[in-house]
Structures are given as C-alpha cells and as structure tokens.
VEXBA-369516 format. One record per residue (C-alpha): x negated, y negated, z; residue in three letters; residue number from 0. Coordinates in pm, 1 decimal, decimal comma. Each point is the difference from the previous one (the first is absolute). Example, Ala and Ser with C-alpha at 12.3 -4.5 7.8 and 13.67 -1.06 7.14 Angstrom:
<atoms>
<atom <-1230,0; 450,0; 780,0>; "Ala"; 0>,
<atom <-137,0; -344,0; -66,0>; "Ser"; 1>,
</atoms>
This chain:
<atoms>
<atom <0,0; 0,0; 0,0>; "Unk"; 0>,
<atom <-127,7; -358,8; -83,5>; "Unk"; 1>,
<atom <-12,8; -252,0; 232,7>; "Unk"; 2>,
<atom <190,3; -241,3; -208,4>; "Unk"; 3>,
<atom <330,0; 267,0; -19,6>; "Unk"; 4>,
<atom <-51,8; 120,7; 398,5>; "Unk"; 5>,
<atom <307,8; -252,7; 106,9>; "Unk"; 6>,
<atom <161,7; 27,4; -337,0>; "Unk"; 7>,
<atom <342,3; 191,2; 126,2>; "Unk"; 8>,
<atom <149,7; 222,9; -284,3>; "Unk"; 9>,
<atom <367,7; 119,6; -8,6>; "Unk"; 10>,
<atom <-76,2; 369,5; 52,7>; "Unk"; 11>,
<atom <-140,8; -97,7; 327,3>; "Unk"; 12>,
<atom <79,6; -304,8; 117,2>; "Unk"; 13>,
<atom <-140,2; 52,2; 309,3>; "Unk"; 14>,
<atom <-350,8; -106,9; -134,1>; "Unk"; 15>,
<atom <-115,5; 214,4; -279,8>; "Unk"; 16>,
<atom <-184,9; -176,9; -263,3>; "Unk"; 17>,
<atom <147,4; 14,3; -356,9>; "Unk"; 18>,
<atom <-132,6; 298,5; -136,7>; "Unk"; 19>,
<atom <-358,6; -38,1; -227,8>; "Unk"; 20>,
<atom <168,8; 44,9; -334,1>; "Unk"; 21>,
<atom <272,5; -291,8; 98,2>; "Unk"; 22>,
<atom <-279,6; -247,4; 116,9>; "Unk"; 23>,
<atom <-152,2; 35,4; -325,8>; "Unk"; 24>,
<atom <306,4; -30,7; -192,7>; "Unk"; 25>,
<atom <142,9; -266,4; 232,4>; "Unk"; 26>,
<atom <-353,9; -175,8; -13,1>; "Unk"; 27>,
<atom <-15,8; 18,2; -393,1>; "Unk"; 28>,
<atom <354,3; -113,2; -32,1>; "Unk"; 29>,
<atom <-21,2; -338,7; 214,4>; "Unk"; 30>,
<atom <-291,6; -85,7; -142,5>; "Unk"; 31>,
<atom <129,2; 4,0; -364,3>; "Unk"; 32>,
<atom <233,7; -240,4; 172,4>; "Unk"; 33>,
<atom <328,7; 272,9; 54,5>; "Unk"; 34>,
<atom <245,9; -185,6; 329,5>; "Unk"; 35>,
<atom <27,4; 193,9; 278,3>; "Unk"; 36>,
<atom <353,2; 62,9; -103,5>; "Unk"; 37>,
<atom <-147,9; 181,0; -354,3>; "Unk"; 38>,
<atom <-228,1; 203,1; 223,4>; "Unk"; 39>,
<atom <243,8; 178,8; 222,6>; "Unk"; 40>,
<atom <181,0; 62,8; -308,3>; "Unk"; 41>,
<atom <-268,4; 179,2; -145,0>; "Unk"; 42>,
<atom <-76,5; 213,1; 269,3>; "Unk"; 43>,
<atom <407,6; 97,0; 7,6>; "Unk"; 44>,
<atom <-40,0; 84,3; -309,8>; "Unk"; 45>,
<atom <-275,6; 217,9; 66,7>; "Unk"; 46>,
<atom <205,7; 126,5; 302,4>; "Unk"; 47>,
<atom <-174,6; -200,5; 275,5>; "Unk"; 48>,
<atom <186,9; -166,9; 232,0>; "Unk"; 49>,
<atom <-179,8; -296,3; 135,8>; "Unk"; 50>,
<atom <177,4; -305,3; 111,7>; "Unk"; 51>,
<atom <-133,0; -341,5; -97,6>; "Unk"; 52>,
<atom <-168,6; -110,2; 317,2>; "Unk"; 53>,
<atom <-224,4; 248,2; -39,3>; "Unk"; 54>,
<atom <-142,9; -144,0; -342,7>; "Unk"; 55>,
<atom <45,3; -325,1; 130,3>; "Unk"; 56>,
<atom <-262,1; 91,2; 289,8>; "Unk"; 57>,
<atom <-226,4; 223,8; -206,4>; "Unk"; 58>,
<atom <-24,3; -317,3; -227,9>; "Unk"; 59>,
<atom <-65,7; -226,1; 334,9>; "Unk"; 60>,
<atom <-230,1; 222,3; 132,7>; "Unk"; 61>,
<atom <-239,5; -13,3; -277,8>; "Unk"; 62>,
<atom <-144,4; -325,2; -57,6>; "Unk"; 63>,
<atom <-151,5; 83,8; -325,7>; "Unk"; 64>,
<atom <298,1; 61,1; -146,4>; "Unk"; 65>,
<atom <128,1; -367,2; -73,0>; "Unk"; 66>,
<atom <-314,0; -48,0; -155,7>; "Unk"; 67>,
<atom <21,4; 260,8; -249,8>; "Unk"; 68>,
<atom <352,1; -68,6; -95,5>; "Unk"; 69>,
<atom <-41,1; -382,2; -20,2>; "Unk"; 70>,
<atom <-281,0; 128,3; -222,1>; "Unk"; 71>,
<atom <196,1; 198,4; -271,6>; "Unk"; 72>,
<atom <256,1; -43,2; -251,0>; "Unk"; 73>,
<atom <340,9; 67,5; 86,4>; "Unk"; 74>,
<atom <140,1; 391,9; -128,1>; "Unk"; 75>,
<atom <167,0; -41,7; -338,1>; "Unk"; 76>,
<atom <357,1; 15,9; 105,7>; "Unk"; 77>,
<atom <-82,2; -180,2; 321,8>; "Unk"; 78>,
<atom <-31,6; -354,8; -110,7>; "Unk"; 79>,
<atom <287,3; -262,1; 55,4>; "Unk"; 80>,
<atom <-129,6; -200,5; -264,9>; "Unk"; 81>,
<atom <121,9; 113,6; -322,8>; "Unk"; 82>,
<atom <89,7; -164,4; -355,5>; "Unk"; 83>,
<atom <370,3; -10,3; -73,7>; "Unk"; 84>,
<atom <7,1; -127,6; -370,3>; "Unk"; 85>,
<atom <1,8; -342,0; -234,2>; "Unk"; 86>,
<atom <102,4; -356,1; 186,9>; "Unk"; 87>,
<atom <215,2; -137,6; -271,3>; "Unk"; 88>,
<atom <-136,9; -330,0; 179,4>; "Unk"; 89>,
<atom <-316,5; 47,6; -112,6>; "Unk"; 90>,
<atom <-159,2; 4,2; -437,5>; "Unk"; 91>,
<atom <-328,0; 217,0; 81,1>; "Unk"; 92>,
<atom <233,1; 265,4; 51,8>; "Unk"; 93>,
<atom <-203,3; 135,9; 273,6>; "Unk"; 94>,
<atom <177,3; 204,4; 260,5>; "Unk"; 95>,
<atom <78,6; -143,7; 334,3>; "Unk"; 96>,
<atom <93,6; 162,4; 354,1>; "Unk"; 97>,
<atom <338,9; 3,8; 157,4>; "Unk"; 98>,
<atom <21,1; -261,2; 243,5>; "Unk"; 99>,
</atoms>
C-alpha cells in the first residue's frame, strides 16, 4: 500500500481500506487527463466498483502532485466545455464561434 492511498477509504471497506492498486492507477490516470470526480465514480461503476465520491475527492487532496499534473495537461477529448457550435450569421469570415 502507498502512502499517498493509506487514508484513501474505498466503498468495499469503508472502514479504511485504501482503493485497491488497479483503481489508484485508473483513478490517478483519469483525474489527471482532467475526468470530475463525478466521471470517475462512474467509471469505476461501470467497471463494478463501488466507490463514493469523497473518496476520489480525498485521494485527489491527498496527493499534492496531482493538481500539478492535471493543470499540466490537456483536457480528455470529450471532456472539454469549450466546444464550436457552428457559423455566427453576425460575423463575414465565416469562422465558427462558441455558444455563449
């Protein structure tokens, strides 16, 4: 066990377990590509993991390397807010603009 996951709590044992090695790495890999904590539980569901959010919240907390690294990459495809939504008809260049 890490010391970075040893007061990570994990929904199989909630009485102080850390998440399991295979869902620190996943849950690691997945907030740094910039996933929300929301995204990551649903991941692990789907993978059959019950783990409530808290716990990501914390294991993101508790590891102060981690805001670093996600400040430091480019958000997941999919994961962005930021997206273009067509032609302004206000506009000649024709160039596509973002929903306000």
């Amino acid at each position: 066990m890490s010391a970075k996951s040893k007061h990570v709590l994990s929904a199989e044992n909630p009485a102080g377990a850390a998440l399991r090695p295979e869902q620190e790495k996943l849950v690691r890999k997945l907030l740094i590509d910039g996933a929300t904590f929301e995204d990551v539980v649903l991941t692990l569901a789907a993978q059959g993991h019950r783990v409530p959010q808290h716990v990501v919240e914390n294991y993101f907390r508790s590891d102060p390397e981690l805001p670093a690294l996600r400040a430091s990459c480019p958000p997941a495809p999919g994961l962005s807010s930021m997206k273009a939504h067509g032609v302004s008809p206000h506009f000649s260049s024709g160039l596509a603009t973002t929903a306000a």
